[in-house]
N, C-alpha and C positions, 0 to 999 in steps of 0.2 A: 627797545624796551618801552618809550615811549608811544609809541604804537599799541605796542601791547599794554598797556596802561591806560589807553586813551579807547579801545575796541572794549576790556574789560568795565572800565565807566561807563559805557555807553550801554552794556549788558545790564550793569547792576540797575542803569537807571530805568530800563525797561521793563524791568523785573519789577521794579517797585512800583511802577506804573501798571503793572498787570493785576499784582496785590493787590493797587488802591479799589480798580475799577471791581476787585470781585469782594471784597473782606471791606472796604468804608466807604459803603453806599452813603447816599444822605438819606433825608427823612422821605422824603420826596422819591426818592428810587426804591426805598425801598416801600414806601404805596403803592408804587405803580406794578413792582412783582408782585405784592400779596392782592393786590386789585387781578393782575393779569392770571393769579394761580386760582383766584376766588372765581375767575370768568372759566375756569377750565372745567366746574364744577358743575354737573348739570342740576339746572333750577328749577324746581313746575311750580310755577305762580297761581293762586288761588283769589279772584277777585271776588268780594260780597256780591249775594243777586239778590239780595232782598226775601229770599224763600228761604227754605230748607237747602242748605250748604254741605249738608251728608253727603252726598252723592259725587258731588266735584274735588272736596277734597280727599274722598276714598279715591277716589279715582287718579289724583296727583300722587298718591303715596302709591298704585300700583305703575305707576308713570316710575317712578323715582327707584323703584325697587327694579323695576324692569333694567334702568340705565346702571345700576350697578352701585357698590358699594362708593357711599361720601357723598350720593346726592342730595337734593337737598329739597323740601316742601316748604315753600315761604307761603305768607299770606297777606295780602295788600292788607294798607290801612283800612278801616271799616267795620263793619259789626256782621260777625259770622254766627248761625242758626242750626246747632249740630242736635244731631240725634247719637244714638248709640253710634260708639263704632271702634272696629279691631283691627288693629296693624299687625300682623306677623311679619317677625325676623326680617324687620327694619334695619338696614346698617346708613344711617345719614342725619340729615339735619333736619328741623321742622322749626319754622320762625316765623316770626312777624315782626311788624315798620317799630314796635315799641309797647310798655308797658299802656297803655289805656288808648295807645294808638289802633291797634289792632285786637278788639272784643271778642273774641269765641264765646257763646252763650249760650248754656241747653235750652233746650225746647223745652215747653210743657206739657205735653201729650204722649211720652216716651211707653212703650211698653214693655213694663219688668217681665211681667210673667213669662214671653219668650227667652228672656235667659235664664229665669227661673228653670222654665223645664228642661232644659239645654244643664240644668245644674251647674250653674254659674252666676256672679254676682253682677247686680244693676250700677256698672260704673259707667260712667259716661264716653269715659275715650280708656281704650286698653291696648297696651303696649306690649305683645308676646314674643322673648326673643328678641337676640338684637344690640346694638349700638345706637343708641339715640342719644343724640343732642338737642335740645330743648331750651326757646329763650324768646325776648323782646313780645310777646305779647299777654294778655290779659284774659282769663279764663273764668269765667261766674256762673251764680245761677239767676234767673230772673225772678219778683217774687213769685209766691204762691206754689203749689203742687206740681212738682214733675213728672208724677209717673200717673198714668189712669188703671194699670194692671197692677196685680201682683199682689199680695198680703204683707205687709199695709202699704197701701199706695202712699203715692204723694213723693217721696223721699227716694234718691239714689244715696248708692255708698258712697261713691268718691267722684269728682271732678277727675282723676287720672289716676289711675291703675298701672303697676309695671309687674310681670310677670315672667318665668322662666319658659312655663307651661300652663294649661288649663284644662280643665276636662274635659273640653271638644280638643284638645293638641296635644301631642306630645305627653301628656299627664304621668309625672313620677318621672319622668327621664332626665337622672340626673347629670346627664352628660351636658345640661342646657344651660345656658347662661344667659343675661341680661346685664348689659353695662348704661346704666342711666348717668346722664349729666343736665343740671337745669340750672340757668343763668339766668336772673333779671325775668323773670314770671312773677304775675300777681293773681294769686288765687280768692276768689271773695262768692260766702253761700248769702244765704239766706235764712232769717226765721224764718219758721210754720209754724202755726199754731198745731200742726195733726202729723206732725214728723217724728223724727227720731234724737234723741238726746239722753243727757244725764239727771240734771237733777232740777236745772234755774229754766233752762231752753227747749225749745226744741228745734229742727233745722229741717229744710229741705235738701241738702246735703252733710250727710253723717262725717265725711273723711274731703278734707282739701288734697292730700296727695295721700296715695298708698301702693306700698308695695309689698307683697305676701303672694301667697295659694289664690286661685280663683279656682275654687270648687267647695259647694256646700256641703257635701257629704260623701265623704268616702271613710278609709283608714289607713293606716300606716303608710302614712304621705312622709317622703320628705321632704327637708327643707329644699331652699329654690339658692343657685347662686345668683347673686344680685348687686353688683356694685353700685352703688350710688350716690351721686352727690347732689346738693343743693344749694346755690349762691345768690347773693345780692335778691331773693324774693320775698314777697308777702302773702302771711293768709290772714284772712279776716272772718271770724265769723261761720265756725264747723261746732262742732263738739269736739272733734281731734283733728288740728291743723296738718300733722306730720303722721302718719303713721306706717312703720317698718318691721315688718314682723315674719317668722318662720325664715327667717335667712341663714346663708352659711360658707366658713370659707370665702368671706367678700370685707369688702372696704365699704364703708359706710362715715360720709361726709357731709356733717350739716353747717356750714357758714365755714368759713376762714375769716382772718382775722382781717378786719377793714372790708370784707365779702359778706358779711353777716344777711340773716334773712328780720326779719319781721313778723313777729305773733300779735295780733289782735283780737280777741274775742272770741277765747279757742278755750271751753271748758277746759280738755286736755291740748296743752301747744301740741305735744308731740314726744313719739318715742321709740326704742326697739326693742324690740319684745320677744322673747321663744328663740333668741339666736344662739349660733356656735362658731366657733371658731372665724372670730370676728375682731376689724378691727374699727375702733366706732371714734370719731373725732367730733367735737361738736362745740365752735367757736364762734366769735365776733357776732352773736347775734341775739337779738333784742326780746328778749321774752314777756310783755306786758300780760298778766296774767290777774282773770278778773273774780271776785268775788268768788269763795270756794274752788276757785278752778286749782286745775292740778300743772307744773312746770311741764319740767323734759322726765322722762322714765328713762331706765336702761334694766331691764326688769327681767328675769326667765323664766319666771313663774310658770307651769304649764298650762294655760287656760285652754290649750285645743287639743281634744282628746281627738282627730285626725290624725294627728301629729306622729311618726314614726320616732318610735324614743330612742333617738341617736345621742351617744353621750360627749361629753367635751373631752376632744382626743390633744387638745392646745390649748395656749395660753390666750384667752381674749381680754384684748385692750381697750378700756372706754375714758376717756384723755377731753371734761369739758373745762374749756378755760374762756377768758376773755369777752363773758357773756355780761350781759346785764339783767337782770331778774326784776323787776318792776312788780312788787307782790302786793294788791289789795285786799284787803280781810282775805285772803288765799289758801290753800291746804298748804301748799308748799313750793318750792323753787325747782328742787332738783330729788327727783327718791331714787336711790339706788336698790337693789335687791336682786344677790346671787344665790337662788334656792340651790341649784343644781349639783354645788360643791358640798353641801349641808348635807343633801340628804343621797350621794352619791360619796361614801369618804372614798378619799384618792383619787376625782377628776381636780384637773387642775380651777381653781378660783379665779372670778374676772379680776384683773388687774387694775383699779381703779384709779384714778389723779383726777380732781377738782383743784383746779389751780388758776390764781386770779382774773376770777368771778365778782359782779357787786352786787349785794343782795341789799335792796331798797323796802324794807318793809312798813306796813301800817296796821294800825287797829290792833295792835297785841295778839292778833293771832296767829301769823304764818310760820312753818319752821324755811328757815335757810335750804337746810341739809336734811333728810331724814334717809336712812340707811338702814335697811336688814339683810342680816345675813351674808354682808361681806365679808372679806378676808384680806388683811393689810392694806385694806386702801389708805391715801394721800390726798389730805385736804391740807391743803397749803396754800400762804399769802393770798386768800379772798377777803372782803372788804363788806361790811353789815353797815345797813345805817336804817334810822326809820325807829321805828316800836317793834317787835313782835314778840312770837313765844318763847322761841328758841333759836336760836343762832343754827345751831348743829342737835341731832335728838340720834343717836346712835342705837339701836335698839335691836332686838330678836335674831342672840347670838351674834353677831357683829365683832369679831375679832381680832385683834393684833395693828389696828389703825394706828396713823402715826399723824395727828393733827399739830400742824407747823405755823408760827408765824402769819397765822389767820390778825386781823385789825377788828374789832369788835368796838373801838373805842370811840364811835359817833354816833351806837346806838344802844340802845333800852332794850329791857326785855319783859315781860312779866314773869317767866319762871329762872333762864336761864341763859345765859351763853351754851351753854355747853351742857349735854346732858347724858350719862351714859347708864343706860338700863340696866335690869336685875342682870339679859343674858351676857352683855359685852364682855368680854375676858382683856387683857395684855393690849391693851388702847393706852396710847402714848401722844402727850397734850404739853405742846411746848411753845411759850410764848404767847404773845398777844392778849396779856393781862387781865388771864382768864382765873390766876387761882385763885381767886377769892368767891366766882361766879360759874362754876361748876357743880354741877349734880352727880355726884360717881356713886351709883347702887351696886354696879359690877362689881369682879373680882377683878384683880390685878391689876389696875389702869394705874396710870403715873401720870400725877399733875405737876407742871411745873410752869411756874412763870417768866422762867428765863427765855431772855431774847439771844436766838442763840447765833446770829449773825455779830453781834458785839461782846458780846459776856464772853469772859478768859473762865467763866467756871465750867469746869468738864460735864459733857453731860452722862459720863455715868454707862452702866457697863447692858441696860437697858434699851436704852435710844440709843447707842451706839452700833449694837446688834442688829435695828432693824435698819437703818438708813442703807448700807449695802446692797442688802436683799430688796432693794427697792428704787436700784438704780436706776434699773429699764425704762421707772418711773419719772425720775426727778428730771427733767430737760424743760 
């Protein structure tokens, strides 16, 4: 028996010795497999030549595509000199040594008009199809006019473009997907005096990032699937820093929380526009937003008569929290607006939650929140401080919202905390010691000042009905 107790020890201890060496690597073993898995991964390196860099790294990306899916296009440190250029059905990585370590930089002499005639838009880098991973370098324009063709020169649409299809590919085949992810990028344009803009600027790059249709004219386009996310970057200085539009059936992620990106000097930061059946998350990230300029949009307004009028057959989710709003004399922080349920009865309503948000305002002009046309959205525990007009402006049909536990109490306003228009109907206002600072034109909105994390008073057979039907929401 001894024996057999002494051959069994000697099992069990081996056994635990086999555990350790596979399940409790150190930090160090376990670098040296993610170094030896990261070596497994073929790499086509792109050094600066000093010229036009179009050509070498087109040429690394059909390197890359050749080796097979997971490889990877890096770019040494330095200052790269790109022209147009299009990647199809990419599945891998494209990187560089770091943000301002490794420059990509359009040229100035680009000519639109050949993609004009081509019926297609003047982005700089397009991404058709595909798996791309995107990170560690720096992407700009240089000043002055980019383009020498086209009507009106000067101006491209976007630093980078992600696509499903275009009208030289695959166009309308909805079987195509695009899955984007981008890390630790800094996108930064330029004035022109003779570009394109809104109302204060004008830019030699219209768009820092976009994703939509590349085709100017056709019709009954649909939408594109397009997942995408974007973390830890910055834009500086577009007219619309973000822009996401014509999507569907996709995920769409802007910052996580402590991931956050950076808006600078982006009339419009950014937004998603004309989608469906979507699920849109948009956290931890910094939105400085300059005189007149406009926040985040989640908007479906139909501004593109291409568009193939596909309706909303599911629930879409748009979930922004944890952001910071930096608003100077500004239109606004955040505008929601779901036409689609309005004038479609019985498609399902986007599902809204704004939830702790801090809205920084000045100059008594910006609203916080402006909303049309929603349907039970959840604004809850966001944080106002600063001067401005209105805290929250609920307006044009906007119904059955259930505003919670918002803090209002370290800012001013000139008309209102809280404002609810002639169309608002069944909008429910609980907390954060708004009753006495309320505008309600609407019908049936219910203001109360209780704080309803502490108060033993019931709230009543109203808020109580909607909190349920809103679960999906509250997390």
């Amino acid at each position: 028996m001894k024996n057999k107790d002494l051959i069994f020890l000697i099992f069990c201890c081996l056994a635990f010795l086999m555990g350790c060496s596979e399940f409790d690597m150190t930090d160090n073993d376990l670098d040296n497999a993610q170094m030896k898995k990261a070596s497994a991964v073929p790499v086509f390196v792109v050094e600066p030549s000093g010229g036009d860099d179009t050509p070498a790294i087109l040429q690394a990306f059909m390197d890359a595509k050749d080796a097979g899916p997971g490889s990877a296009v890096r770019l040494a440190e330095g200052e790269y000199h790109l022209g147009f250029l299009e990647i199809r059905d990419f599945y891998g990585s494209f990187m560089g040594a770091g943000k301002d370590k490794t420059i990509i930089k359009s040229m100035n002499n680009l000519d639109a008009q050949a993609l004009f005639d081509q019926n297609m838009y003047h982005d700089l880098v397009k991404f058709v199809g595909g798996d791309v991973h995107i990170s560690d370098f720096t992407l700009c324009t240089p000043e002055g006019p980019l383009t020498i063709t086209g009507l009106p020169t000067g101006h491209i649409r976007s630093l980078i473009h992600f696509s499903a299809t275009n009208a030289q590919y695959e166009l309308g085949n909805e079987s195509r997907y695009i899955n984007v992810v981008i890390n630790n990028v800094s996108f930064k344009g330029q004035y022109y005096d003779e570009g394109m803009g809104f109302y204060y600027h004008t830019y030699n790059c219209m768009f820092g990032v976009c994703a939509d249709f590349d085709v100017i004219s056709t019709t009954d386009l649909p939408r594109e699937n397009i997942n995408f996310k974007i973390t830890n970057s910055g834009f500086d200085t577009f007219c619309y820093g973000l822009a996401l539009q014509a999507i569907k059936n996709s995920v769409v992620i802007v910052g996580e929380k402590n991931k956050g990106n950076v808006f600078n000097n982006c009339e419009q930061s950014g937004g998603v526009w004309e989608c469906r059946g979507m699920k849109t998350e948009v956290a931890g990230n910094t939105f400085n937003v300059p005189e007149y300029g406009w926040g985040f949009d989640h908007n479906d307004y139909p501004y593109y008569g291409l568009l193939k009028n596909e309706p909303e057959t599911k629930t879409s989710t748009c979930n922004i929290h944890d952001n910071i709003f930096n608003l100077t004399h500004s239109d606004y922080g955040i505008y929601l607006r779901n036409q689609r349920h309005f004038t479609n009865p019985g498609e399902q309503p986007v599902a809204y939650q704004v939830r702790n948000n801090r809205f920084i305002m000045t100059d008594g002009w910006p609203w916080g929140i402006y909303s049309q046309v929603t349907k039970d959205m959840v604004i809850r525990n966001n944080k106002f401080s600063g001067y401005g007009y209105d805290a929250l402006c609920l307006d044009l049909y906007s119904t059955g919202g259930l505003i919670l536990g918002n803090n209002f109490s370290t800012a001013e306003f000139y008309r209102s905390s809280v404002i609810l228009l002639a169309t608002t109907q069944g909008c429910t206002i609980v907390g954060g010691n708004v009753k006495d600072n309320v505008i309600d034109l609407g019908v049936d909105n219910i203001i109360t000042g209780v704080n309803v994390s502490t108060s033993d008073v019931p709230l009543g057979r109203i808020i109580s009905e909607k909190i349920p039907a809103m679960n999906h929401l509250m997390h």
